[in-house]
C-alpha positions in Angstrom: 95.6 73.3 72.5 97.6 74.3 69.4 100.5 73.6 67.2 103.2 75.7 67.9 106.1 74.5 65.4 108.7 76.3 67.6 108.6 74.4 70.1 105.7 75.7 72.6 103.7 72.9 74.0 101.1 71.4 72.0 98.0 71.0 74.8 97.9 73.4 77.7 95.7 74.5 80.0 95.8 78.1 81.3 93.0 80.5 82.9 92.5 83.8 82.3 91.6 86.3 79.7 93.7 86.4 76.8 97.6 87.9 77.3 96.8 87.5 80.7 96.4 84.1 80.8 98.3 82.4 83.4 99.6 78.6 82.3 98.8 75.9 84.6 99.4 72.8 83.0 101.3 71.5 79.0 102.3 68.9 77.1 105.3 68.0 75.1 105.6 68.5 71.1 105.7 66.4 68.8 109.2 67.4 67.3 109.3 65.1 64.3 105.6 66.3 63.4 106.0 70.0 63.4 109.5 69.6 61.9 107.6 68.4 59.2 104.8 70.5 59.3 107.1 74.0 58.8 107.7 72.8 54.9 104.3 72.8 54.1 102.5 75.8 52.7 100.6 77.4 55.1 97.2 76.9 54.1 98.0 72.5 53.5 99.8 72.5 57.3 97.2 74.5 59.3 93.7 72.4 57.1 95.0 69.5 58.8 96.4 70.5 62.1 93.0 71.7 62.7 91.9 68.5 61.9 93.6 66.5 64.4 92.7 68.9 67.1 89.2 69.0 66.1 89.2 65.2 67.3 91.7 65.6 70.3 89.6 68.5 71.5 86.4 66.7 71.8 87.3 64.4 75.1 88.5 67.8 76.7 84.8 69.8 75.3 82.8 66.7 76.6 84.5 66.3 79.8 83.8 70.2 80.9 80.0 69.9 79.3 80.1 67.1 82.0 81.5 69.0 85.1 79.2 71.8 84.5 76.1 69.3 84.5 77.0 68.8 87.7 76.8 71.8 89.0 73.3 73.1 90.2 71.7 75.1 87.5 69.6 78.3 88.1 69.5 79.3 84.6 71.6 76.9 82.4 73.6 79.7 80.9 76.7 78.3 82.1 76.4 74.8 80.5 75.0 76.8 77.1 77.8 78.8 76.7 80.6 75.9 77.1 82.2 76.1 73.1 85.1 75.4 71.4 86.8 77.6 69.0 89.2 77.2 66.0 91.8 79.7 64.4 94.5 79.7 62.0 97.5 82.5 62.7 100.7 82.9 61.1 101.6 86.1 62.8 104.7 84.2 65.0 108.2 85.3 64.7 109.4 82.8 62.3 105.6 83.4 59.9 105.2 79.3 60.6 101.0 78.4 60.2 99.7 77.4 63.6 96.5 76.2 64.6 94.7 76.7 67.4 91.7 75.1 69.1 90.2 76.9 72.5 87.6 74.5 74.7 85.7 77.1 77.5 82.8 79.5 78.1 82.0 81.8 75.0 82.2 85.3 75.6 79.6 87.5 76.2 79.8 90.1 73.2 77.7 88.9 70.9 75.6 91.6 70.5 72.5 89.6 68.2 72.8 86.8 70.5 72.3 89.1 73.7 69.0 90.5 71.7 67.9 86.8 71.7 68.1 86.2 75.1 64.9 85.5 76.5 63.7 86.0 80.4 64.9 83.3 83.3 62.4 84.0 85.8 58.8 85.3 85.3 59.4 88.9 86.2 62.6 89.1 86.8 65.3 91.1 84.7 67.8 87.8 84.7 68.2 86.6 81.1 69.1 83.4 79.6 70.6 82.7 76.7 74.5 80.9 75.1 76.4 84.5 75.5 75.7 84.6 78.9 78.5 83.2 81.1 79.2 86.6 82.9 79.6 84.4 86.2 81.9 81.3 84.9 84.8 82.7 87.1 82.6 82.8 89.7 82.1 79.6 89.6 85.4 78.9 88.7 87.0 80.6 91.0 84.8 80.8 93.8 84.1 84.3 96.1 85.3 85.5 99.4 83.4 85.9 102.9 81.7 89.6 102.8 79.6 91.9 104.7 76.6 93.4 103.1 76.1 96.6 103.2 77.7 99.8 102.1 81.3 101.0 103.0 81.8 104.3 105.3 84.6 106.0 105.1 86.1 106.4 108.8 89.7 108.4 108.4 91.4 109.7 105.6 95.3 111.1 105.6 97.4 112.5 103.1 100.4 110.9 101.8 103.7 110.7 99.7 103.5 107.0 97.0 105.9 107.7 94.5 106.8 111.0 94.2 103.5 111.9 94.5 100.9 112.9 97.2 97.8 110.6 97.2 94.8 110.0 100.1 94.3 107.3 101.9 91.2 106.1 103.0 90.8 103.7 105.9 86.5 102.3 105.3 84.6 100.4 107.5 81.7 98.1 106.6 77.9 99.4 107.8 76.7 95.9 108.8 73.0 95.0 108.1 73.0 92.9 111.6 69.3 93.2 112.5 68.0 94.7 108.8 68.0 92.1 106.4 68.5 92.0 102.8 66.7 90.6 99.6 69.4 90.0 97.5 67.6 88.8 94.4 64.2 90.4 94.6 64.5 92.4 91.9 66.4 90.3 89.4 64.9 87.2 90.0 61.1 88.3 90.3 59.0 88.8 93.1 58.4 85.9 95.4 55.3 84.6 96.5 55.1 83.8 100.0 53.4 80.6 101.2 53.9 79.7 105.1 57.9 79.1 105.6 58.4 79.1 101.6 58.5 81.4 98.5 56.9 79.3 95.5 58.8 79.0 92.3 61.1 76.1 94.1 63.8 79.3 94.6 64.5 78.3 98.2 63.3 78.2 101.7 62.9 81.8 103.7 64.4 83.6 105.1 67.8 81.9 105.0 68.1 81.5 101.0 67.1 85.1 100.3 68.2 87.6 103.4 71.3 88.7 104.0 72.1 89.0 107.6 75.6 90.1 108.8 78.7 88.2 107.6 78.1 86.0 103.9 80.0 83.1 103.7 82.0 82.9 100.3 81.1 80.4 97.3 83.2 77.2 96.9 85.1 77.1 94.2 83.9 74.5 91.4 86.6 74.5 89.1 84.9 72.6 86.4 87.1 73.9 83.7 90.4 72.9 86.0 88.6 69.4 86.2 87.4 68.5 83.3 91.3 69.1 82.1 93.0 66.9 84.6 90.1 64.2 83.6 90.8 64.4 79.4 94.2 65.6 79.4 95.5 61.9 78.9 92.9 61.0 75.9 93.5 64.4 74.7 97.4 63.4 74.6 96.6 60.3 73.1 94.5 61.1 70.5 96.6 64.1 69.5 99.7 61.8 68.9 97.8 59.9 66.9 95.9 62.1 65.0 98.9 64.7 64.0 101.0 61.8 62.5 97.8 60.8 60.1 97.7 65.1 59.5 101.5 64.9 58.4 100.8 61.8 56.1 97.5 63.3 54.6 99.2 66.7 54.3 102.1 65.7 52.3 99.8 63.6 49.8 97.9 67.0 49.4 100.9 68.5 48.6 102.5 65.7 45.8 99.2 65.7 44.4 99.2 69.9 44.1 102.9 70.4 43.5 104.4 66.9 42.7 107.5 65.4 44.8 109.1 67.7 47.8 112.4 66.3 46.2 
């Protein structure tokens, strides 16, 4: 959610990485506020913005703490990494101070964090730790059907895309009907097999852990889409609220520094 004093909606939801961010969901401005709000010096307009969406953001960084509780943890990385962000930019066409408060999954670059990470499973290479949300569009987003096993290519042919010549391959899937498949054997540590079971409460066998022709896809969970649709309306709220106080507080700062905006 942000303040965009030219007119860009004040809450929206979008997913995606950065530019690429595709919008699903906004809210209308509040005109009158950011009208205000441009004749302000930047550093008195953005302290309290930030300040009101501090307080709006909270229902919207509580609800997705929520949806991801739900989910079935393996590691708890997910739920660790939920955050909420806070920046100040001026670099906008018109040089107007915006600020700008992001509720998701932290991104896994922190490099000290990453070295802090300590191991999920006894002898497995998994890691847990709050920079560790490789999966969250996974989860997010859910994956398609798939055949393990490695792709062959069966026929290749030569032609014109563009202006220039390229190959085609046409690949088929080896299937692994008949051989299974481990699939977390290595990252997960070995399993200790007892009867029908491997201990460690990681499943039954073989179904949880061997891969056998076609894999069905994961659902998606969408607990970033829900937890939106279930705050957006306190989120509203409270922002309407909370940005009028800002504009009141911000130009008391401002009589007290500079004396009357005349």
């Amino acid at each position: 959610m942000s303040i965009f004093a030219t007119g860009a909606p004040l809450v929206k939801f979008a997913l995606g990485k950065s530019k690429y961010a595709k919008q699903q969901f906004s809210l209308a401005t509040l005109t009158e506020v950011t009208d205000a709000l441009k004749a302000l010096p930047s550093d008195i307009s953005t302290k309290y913005q930030l300040r009101a969406l501090r307080k709006a953001a909270k229902p919207g960084q509580e609800a997705l703490r929520r949806q991801v509780a739900n989910i079935t943890e393996v590691t708890g990385n997910l739920l660790a990494s939920v955050a909420k962000v806070e920046r100040k930019y001026t670099n906008n066409r018109a040089r107007l101070p915006i600020g700008v408060v992001v509720i998701g999954f932290r991104r896994p670059v922190n490099t000290k964090s990453q070295k802090m990470a300590t191991p999920a499973f006894v002898g497995g290479s998994v890691l847990k730790g709050p920079n560790r949300a490789y999966h969250s569009h996974l989860v997010e987003f859910g994956t398609r059907p798939r055949m393990p096993g490695k792709n062959k290519i069966k026929s290749r042919r030569r032609v014109v895309l563009g202006g220039r010549i390229r190959t085609l391959y046409e690949r088929e899937k080896k299937s692994t009907t008949g051989r299974g498949i481990l699939s977390s054997f290595n990252t997960r540590g070995p399993f200790s097999h007892t009867g029908s079971t491997y201990s460690g409460g990681r499943g039954a066998y073989p179904k949880d852990f061997i891969a056998s022709g076609p894999v069905r896809g994961a659902t998606p969970r969408r607990p970033l889409g829900k937890a939106f649709q279930q705050s957006r309306g306190q989120m509203q709220s409270i922002l309407d609220t909370e940005m009028r106080k800002a504009l009141v507080k911000a130009m008391r700062e401002y009589q007290k520094r500079f004396g009357d905006l005349g």
